[in-house]
MARVOVO-45926 format. One record per residue (C-alpha): residue number from 0; residue in three letters; x, y, z. Coordinates in steps of 0.05 Angstrom, whole numbers. Layout:
<rs>
NUM/ALA/X/Y/Z
...
</rs>
This chain:
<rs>
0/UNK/3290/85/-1404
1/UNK/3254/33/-1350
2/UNK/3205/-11/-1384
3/UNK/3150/7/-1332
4/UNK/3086/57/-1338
5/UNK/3110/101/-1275
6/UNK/3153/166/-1272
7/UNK/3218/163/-1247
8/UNK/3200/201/-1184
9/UNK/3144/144/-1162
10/UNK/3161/99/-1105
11/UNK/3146/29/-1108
12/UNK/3087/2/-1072
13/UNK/3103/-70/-1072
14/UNK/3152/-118/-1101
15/UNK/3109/-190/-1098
16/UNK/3150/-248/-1097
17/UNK/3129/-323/-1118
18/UNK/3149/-382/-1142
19/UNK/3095/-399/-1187
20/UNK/3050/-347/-1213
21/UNK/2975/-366/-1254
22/UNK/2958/-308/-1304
23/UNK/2936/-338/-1371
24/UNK/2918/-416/-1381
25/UNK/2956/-418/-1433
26/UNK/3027/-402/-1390
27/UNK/3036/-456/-1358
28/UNK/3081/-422/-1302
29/UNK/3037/-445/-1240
30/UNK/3022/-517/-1207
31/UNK/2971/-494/-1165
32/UNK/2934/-464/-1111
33/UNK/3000/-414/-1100
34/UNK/3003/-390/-1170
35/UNK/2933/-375/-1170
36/UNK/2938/-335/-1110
37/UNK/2992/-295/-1142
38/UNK/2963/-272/-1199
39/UNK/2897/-261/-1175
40/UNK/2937/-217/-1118
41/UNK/2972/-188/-1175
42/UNK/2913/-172/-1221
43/UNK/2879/-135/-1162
44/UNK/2936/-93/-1147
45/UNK/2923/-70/-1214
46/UNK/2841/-53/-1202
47/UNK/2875/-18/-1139
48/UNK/2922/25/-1182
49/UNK/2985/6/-1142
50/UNK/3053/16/-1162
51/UNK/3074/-62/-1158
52/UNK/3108/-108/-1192
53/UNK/3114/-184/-1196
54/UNK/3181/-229/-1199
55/UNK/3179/-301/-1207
56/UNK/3218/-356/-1249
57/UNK/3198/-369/-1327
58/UNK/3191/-447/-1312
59/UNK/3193/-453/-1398
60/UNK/3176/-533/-1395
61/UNK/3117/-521/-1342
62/UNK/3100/-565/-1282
63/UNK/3058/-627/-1306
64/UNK/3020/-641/-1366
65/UNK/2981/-702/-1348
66/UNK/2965/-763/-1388
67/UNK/2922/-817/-1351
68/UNK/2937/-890/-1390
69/UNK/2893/-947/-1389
70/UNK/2911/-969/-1315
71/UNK/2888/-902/-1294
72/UNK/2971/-885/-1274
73/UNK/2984/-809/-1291
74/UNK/3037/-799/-1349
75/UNK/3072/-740/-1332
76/UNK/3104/-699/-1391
77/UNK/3133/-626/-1392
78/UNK/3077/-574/-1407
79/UNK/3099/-538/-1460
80/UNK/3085/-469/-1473
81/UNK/3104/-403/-1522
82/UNK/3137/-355/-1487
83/UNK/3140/-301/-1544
84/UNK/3064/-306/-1543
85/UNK/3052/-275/-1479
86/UNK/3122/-244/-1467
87/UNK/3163/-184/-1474
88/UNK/3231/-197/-1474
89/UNK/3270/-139/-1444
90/UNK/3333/-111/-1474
91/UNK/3382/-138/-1421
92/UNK/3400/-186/-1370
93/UNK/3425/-195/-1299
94/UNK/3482/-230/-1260
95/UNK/3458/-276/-1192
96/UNK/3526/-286/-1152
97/UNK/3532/-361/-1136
98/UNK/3591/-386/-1100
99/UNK/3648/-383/-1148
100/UNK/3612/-355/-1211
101/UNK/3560/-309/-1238
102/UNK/3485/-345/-1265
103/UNK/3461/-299/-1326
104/UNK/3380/-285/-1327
105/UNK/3345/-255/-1385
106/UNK/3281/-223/-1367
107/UNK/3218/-221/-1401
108/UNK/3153/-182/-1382
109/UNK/3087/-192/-1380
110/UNK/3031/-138/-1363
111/UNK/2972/-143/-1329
112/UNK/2922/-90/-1339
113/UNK/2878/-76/-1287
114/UNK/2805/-65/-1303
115/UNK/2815/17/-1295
116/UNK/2876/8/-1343
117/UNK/2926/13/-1301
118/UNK/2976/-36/-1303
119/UNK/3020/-79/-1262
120/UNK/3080/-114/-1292
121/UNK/3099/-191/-1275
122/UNK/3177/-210/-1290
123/UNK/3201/-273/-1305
124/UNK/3277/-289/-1296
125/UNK/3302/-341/-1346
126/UNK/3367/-375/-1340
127/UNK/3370/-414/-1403
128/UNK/3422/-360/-1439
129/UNK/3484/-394/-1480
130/UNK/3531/-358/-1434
131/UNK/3510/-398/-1371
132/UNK/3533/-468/-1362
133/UNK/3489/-539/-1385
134/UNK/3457/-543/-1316
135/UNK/3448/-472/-1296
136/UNK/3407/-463/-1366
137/UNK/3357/-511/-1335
138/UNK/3346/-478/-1269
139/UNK/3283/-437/-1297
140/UNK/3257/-500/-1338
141/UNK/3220/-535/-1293
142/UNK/3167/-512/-1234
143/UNK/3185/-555/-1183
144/UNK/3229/-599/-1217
145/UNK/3300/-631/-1201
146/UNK/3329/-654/-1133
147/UNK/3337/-602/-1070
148/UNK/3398/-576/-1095
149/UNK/3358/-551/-1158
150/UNK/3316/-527/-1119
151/UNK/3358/-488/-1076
152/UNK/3399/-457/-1138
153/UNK/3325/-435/-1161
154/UNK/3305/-410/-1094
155/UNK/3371/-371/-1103
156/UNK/3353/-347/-1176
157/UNK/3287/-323/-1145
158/UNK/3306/-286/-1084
159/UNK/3376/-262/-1103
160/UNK/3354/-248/-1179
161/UNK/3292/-209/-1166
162/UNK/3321/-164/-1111
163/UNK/3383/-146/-1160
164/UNK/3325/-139/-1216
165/UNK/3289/-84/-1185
166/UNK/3358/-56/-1177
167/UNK/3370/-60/-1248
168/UNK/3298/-24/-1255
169/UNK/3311/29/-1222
170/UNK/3280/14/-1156
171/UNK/3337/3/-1101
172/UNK/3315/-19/-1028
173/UNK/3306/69/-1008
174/UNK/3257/63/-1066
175/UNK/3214/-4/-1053
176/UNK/3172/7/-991
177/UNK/3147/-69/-987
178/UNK/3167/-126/-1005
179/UNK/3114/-182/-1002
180/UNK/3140/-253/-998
181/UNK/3094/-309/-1020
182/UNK/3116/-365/-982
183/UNK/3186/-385/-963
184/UNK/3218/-396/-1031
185/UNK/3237/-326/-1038
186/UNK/3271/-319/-970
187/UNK/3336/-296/-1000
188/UNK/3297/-220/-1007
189/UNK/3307/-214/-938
190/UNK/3377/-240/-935
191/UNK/3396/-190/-1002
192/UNK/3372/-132/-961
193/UNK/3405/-144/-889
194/UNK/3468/-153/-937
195/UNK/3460/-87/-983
196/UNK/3454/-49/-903
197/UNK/3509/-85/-880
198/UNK/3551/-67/-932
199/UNK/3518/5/-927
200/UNK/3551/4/-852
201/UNK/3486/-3/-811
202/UNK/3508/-44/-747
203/UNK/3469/-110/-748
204/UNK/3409/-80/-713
205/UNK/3399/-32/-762
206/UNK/3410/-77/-812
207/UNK/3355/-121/-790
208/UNK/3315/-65/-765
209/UNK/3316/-35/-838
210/UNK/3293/-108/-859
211/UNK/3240/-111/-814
212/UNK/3210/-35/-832
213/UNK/3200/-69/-916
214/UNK/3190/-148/-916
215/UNK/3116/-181/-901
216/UNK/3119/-257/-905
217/UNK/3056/-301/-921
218/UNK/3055/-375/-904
219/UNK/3013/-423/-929
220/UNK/3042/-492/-914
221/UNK/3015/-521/-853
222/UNK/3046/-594/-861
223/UNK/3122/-584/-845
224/UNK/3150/-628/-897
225/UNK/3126/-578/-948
226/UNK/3176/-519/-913
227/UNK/3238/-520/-958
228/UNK/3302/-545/-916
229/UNK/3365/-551/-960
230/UNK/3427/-577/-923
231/UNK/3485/-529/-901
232/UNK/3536/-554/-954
233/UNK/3483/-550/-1005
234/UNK/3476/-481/-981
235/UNK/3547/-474/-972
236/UNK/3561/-490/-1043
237/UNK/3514/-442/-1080
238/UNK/3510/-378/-1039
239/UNK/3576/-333/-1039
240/UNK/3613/-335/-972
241/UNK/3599/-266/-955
242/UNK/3520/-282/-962
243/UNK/3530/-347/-918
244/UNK/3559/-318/-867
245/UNK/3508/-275/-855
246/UNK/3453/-331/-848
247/UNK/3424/-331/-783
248/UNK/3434/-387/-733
249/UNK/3354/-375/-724
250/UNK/3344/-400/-799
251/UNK/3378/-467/-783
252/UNK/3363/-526/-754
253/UNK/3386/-591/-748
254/UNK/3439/-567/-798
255/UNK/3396/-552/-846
256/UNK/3368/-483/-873
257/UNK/3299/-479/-878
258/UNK/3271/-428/-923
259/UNK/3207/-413/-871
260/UNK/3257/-394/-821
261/UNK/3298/-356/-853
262/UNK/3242/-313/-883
263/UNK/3211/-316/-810
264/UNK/3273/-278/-780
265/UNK/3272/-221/-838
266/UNK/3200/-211/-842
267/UNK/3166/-156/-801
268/UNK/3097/-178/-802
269/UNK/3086/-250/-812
270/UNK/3003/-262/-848
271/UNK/2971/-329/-852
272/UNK/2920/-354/-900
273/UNK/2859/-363/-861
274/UNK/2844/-356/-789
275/UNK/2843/-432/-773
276/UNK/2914/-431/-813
277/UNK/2941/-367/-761
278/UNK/2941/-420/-703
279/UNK/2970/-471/-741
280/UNK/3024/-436/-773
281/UNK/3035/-409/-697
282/UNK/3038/-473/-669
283/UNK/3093/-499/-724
284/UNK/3138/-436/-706
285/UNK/3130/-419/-634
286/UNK/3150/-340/-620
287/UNK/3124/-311/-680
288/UNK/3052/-272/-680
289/UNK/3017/-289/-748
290/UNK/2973/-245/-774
291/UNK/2910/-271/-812
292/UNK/2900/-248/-877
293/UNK/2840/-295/-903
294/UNK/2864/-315/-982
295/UNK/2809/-300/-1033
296/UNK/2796/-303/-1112
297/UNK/2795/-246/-1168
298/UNK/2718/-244/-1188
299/UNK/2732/-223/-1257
300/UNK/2775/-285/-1269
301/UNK/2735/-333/-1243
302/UNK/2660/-312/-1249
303/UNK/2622/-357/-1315
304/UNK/2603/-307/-1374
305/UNK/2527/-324/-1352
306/UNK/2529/-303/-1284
307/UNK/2578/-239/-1307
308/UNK/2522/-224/-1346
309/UNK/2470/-236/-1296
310/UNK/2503/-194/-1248
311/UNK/2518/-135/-1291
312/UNK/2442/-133/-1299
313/UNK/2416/-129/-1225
314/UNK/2487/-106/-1199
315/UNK/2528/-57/-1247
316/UNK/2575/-44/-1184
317/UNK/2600/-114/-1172
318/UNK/2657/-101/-1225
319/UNK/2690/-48/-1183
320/UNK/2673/-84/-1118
321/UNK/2643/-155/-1104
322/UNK/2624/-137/-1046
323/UNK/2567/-116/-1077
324/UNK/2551/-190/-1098
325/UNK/2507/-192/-1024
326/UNK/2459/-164/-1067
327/UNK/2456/-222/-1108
328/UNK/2398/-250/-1055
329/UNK/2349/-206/-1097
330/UNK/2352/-235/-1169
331/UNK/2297/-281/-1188
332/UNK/2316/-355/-1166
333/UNK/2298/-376/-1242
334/UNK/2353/-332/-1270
335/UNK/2400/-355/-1218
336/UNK/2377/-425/-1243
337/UNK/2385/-422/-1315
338/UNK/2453/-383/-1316
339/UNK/2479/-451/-1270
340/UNK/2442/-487/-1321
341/UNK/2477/-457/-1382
342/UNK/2539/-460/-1346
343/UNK/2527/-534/-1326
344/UNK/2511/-555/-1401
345/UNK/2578/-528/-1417
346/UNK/2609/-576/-1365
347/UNK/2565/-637/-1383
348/UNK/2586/-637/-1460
349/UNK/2657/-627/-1443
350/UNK/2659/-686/-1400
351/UNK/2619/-727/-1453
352/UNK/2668/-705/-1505
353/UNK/2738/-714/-1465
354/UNK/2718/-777/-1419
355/UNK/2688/-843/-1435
356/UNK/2640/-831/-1375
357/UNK/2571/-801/-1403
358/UNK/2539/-751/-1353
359/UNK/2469/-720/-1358
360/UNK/2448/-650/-1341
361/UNK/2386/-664/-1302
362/UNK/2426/-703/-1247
363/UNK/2464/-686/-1184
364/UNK/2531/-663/-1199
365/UNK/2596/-657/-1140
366/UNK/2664/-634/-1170
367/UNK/2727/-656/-1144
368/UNK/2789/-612/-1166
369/UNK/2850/-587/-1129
370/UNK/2926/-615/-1135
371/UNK/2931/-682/-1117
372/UNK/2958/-696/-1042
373/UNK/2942/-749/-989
374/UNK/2925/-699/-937
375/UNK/2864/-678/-988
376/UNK/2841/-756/-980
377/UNK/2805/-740/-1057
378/UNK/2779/-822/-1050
379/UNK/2743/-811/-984
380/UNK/2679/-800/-1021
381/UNK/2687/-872/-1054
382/UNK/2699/-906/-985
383/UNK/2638/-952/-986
384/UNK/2615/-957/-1060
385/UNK/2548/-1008/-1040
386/UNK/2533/-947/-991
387/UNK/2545/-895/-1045
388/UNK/2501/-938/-1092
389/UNK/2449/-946/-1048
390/UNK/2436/-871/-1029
391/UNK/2437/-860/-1103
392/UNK/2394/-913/-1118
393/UNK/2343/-888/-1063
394/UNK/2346/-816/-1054
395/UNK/2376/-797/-1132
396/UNK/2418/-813/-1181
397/UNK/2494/-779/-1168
398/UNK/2555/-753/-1213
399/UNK/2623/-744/-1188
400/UNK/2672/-707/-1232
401/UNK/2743/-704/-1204
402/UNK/2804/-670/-1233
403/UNK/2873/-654/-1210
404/UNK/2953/-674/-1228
405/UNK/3003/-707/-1173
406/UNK/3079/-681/-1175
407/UNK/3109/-736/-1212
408/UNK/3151/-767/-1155
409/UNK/3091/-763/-1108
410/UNK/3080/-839/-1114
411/UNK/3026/-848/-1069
412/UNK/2992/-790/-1099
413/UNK/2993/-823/-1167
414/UNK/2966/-883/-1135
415/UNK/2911/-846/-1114
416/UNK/2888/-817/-1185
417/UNK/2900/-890/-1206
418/UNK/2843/-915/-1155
419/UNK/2795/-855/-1170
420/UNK/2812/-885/-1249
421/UNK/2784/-953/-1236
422/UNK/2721/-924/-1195
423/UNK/2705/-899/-1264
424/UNK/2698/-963/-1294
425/UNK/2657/-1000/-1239
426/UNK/2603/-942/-1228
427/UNK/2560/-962/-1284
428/UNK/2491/-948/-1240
429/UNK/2465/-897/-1205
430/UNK/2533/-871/-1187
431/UNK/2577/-842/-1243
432/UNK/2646/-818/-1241
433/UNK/2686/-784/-1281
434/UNK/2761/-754/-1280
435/UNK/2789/-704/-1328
436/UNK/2856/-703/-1345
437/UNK/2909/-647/-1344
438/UNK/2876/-594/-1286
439/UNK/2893/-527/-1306
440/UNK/2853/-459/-1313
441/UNK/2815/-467/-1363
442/UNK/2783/-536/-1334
443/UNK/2779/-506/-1254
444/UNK/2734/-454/-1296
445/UNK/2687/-496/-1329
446/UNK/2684/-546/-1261
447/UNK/2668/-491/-1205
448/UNK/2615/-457/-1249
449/UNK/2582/-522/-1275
450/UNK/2578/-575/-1219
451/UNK/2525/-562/-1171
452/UNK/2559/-568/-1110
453/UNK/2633/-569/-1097
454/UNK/2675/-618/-1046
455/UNK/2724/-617/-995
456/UNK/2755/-665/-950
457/UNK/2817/-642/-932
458/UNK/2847/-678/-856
459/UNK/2841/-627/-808
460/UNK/2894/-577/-791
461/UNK/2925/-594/-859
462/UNK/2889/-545/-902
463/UNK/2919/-478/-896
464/UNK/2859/-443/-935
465/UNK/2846/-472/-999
466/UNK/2804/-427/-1057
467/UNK/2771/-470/-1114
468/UNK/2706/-475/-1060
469/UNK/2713/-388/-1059
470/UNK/2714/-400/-1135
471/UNK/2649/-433/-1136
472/UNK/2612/-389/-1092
473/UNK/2630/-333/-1147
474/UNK/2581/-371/-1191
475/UNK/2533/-395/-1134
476/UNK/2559/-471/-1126
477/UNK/2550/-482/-1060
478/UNK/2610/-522/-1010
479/UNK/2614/-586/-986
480/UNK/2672/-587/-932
481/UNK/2709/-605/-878
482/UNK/2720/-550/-832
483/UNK/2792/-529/-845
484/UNK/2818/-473/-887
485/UNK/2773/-424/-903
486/UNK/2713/-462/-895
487/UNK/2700/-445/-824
488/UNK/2694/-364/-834
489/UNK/2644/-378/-889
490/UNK/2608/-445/-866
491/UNK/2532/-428/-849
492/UNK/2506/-501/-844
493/UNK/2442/-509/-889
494/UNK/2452/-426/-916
495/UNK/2524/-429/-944
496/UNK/2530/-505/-960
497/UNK/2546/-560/-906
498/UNK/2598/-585/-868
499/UNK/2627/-655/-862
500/UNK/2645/-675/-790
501/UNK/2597/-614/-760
502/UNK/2619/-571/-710
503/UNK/2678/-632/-683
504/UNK/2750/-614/-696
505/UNK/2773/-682/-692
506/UNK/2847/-666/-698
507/UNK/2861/-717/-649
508/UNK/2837/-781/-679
509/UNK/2877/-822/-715
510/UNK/2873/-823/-787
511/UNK/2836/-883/-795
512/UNK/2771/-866/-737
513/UNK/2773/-792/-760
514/UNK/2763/-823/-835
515/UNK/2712/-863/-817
516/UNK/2671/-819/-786
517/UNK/2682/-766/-841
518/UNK/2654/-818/-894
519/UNK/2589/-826/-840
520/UNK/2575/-766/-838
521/UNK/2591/-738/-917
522/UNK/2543/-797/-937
523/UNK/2495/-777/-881
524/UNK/2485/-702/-909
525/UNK/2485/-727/-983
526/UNK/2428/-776/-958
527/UNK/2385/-740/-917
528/UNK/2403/-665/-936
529/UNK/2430/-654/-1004
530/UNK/2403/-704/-1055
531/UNK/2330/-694/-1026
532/UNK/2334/-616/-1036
533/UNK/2366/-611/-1099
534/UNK/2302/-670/-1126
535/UNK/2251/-654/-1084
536/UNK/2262/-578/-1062
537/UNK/2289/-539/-1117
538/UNK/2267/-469/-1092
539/UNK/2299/-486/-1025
540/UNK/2364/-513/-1063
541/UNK/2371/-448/-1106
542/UNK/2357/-405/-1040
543/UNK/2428/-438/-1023
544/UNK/2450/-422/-1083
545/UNK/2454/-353/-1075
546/UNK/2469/-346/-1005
547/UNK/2536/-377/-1031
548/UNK/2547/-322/-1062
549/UNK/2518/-270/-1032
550/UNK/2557/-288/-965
551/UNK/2617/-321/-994
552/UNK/2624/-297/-1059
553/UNK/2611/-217/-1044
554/UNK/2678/-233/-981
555/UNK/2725/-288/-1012
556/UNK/2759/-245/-1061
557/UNK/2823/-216/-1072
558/UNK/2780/-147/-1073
559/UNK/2772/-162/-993
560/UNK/2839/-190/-983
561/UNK/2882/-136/-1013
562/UNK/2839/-84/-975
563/UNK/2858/-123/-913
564/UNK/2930/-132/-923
565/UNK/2933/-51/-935
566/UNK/2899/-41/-864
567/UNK/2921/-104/-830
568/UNK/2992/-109/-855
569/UNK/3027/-54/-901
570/UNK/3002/6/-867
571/UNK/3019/-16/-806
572/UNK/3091/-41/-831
573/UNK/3104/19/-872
574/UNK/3055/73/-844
575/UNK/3096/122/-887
576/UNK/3065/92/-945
577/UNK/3041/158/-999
578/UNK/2953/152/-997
579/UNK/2958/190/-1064
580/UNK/2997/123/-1091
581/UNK/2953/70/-1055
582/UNK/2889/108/-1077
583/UNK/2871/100/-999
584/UNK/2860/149/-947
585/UNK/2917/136/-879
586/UNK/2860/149/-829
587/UNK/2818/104/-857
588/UNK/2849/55/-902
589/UNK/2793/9/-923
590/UNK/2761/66/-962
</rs>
């Protein structure tokens, strides 16, 4: 009997693949921005009532659990976590071909249960089994971890694995109408496929033609060094000939596979993350149409008790649909206020308690908190601290929490958390900073609900979308960004939050003018605009308040963005797709 809540006669709506996927804090199987995507995507298929599944890797030993010393260098340990607490283990395993053996996978399940009760189960593939080898029982340890060939054997576990999984559940290609790739790390969908209608004696362009008709890729790298390229050998020594000689030449380049490609060439419709990110990603690959698919948040997840509460009072339907939140413009501004003050005290005592930094409620409060890159320049903020010091000193006292975990061999990423580190210990005035170790869920909840307004400043062009400021907006923190990502489609300057750098893309300026006058002109709106409303205007400051999420928060949700990849993407890949199954009707899809 298959371990999943449909009859044997249902068709699969969507097999979602992902590297890293975020469901409970406590499973540490995400690193990111990614992860979260995918389980928020995953948790609203559920709401939707879709017949869909998840695949990704176990990752047992985590991505980072982050230590800070007394130099302010991140310690960076494996991140632990129970498996048998939040897992099912299933009653079998599976075999990946790799050149010259066979990798064993246990798989265990996890289900999420959408708020209508139906449910959508996630699969992880787990390699550490006695039968397999020392170094093949790592390959699902670590998120992220190892060299590129570790990589590329877990790319393989991923892509290979979870297309011979759904095999093993029942659910053969004639029975999966889409396959959803989330980035390029499960590529080797698309190559499993064209191989399984090879093999089934389609001539090539049938074979790709068949690939085409199931397989949506979404991108969201915009900087090419984070596109996975693993060299030929490499490839050559991990996938079984007959799979290698079916890579295309189109997936290559410079002798080296690259995992964008390659899910490029299989992929019938190709989404983006925002629409700013749809002519980047176009740009980067020239001959492929991107289709933008703006990346939201589930509002369940990451809406604070208070302003759950709040809503459910003046809007009972913003459960089923936050789109409803636009309604959030007529609750009484001093409810709005004292659920972000409630939620703010929360935040204020767990800094005081986990930081040697002491905040106060009463003063103005930015949050900080994303993985740590250089492209998302966290220190530009901290650029002119006798500047800083004098606004505060002037206009009103300021409070800078900032959170957030390098990848351990990102050296000049730890070098920046080191730097934000010692900024701690010289604010002692007007200025305070704080940074809070080990960045997870649980934290990025407390942090986009409590500070008062959240910040940005990404370079240009290298933010695909980004979500913690869509976070926020859920409990009416308003944004202060660059204009890159997703910023852009929700930026109303003085309504929605404000921009840094105005209406000037100023992609290109060299790094060290376009810096410069991002720090003018962040320092301008915190002088002149944001410190002297939230003191001095508090009815106009809470007015922004809830246009953030009334505009922002009732659109940037995974509510929105599944109902636009059904319209925008899997209708028109598979318009064959059952309405009874989707719950949607084919003439009009976003009902």
């Amino acid at each position: 009997m298959l371990p999943l809540p449909w009859v044997e006669d249902y068709m699969l709506d969507i097999a979602y693949f992902s590297m890293e996927v975020a469901l409970e804090a406590g499973m540490h199987t995400y690193s990111g921005g990614l992860g979260v995507l995918a389980g928020d995507t995953l948790k609203t298929f559920a709401d939707f009532g879709f017949a869909a599944v998840g695949i990704t890797l176990l990752n047992e030993l985590g991505y980072v659990e982050q230590g800070i010393d007394s130099t302010g260098r991140q310690v960076s340990r494996p991140e632990l976590w129970n498996k048998e607490e939040y897992l099912t283990k299933l009653p079998f395993t599976i075999e990946v071909p790799f050149k010259g053996r066979a990798v064993a996978c246990a798989v265990w399940q996890y289900i999420v249960v959408g708020q209508f009760e139906k449910e959508v189960p996630v699969y992880f593939l787990d390699t550490h089994l006695p039968g397999n080898n020392k170094y093949d029982r790592t390959l699902t340890s670590h998120l992220y971890g190892g060299d590129a060939y570790y990589r590329l054997c877990q790319e393989q576990i991923l892509g290979l694995g979870g297309f011979i999984l759904l095999d093993k559940l029942g659910f053969g290609q004639e029975k999966v109408r889409i396959y959803h790739l989330n980035e390029g790390h499960a590529a080797f969908v698309g190559l499993s496929l064209y191989s399984q209608g090879r093999e089934s004696h389609l001539a090539d362009e049938a074979a790709i033609d068949l690939v085409h008709s199931k397989v949506v890729f979404t991108t969201h790298t915009p900087v090419m060094s984070g596109h996975d390229q693993f060299s030929s050998s490499d490839v050559g020594k991990t996938l079984p000939t007959k799979l290698f000689n079916f890579l295309p030449e189109e997936a290559f380049q410079n002798n080296q596979l690259c995992m964008t490609r390659l899910a490029l060439y299989y992929s019938g419709i190709v989404t983006g993350v925002a629409r700013s990110h749809e002519k980047t990603a176009e740009k980067m690959f020239p001959g492929y149409d991107v289709v933008s698919v703006t990346n939201g948040v589930y509002h369940l997840a990451w809406t604070h008790p208070n302003f759950k509460s709040l809503y459910d009072k003046y809007i009972p339907l913003w459960r089923r649909d936050p789109a409803f939140l636009h309604a959030v413009l007529g609750i009484p501004d001093d409810e709005i206020w004292a659920a972000h003050r409630s939620a703010k005290q929360e935040l204020i005592e767990h800094v005081n308690q986990t930081s040697s930094v002491k905040l106060a409620l009463d003063v103005c409060t930015l949050g900080f908190a994303r993985r740590v890159t250089v492209y998302k320049r966290p220190t530009l903020i901290l650029t002119d601290l006798k500047k800083l010091e004098k606004i505060a000193a002037e206009v009103g006292p300021l409070q800078i929490i900032f959170a957030g975990e390098a990848h351990p061999y990102d050296r000049q990423a730890i070098e920046l958390i080191r730097q934000i580190f010692q900024k701690t210990q010289q604010f002692k005035g007007n200025v305070k900073i704080a940074f809070l170790e080990d960045y997870g869920m649980g934290l990025a909840t407390k942090l986009t609900a409590g500070v008062d307004v959240w910040l940005n400043t990404p370079r240009r062009t290298y933010e695909a979308s980004g979500t913690s400021g869509m976070k926020a907006a859920l409990n009416a923190v308003p944004h202060l960004s660059v204009l890159d990502g997703w910023w852009p489609e929700g930026w109303v300057e003085g309504v929605t939050g404000w921009s840094i750098g105005s209406q000037i893309m100023r992609t290109e300026l060299d790094d060290q003018t376009g810096w410069g006058l991002d720090v003018l002109d962040l320092y301008y709106k915190l002088a002149v605009e944001i410190l002297p409303l939230y003191y001095k205007d508090r009815t106009g400051f809470v007015r922004i308040m809830k246009c953030a999420a009334a505009l922002n928060g009732s659109r940037f949700n995974t509510n929105r963005m599944v109902r636009d990849y059904v319209s925008k993407v899997y209708f028109p890949l598979k318009t064959k797709i059952s309405a009874n199954t989707l719950g949607v009707s084919v003439n009009d899809p976003l009902k």
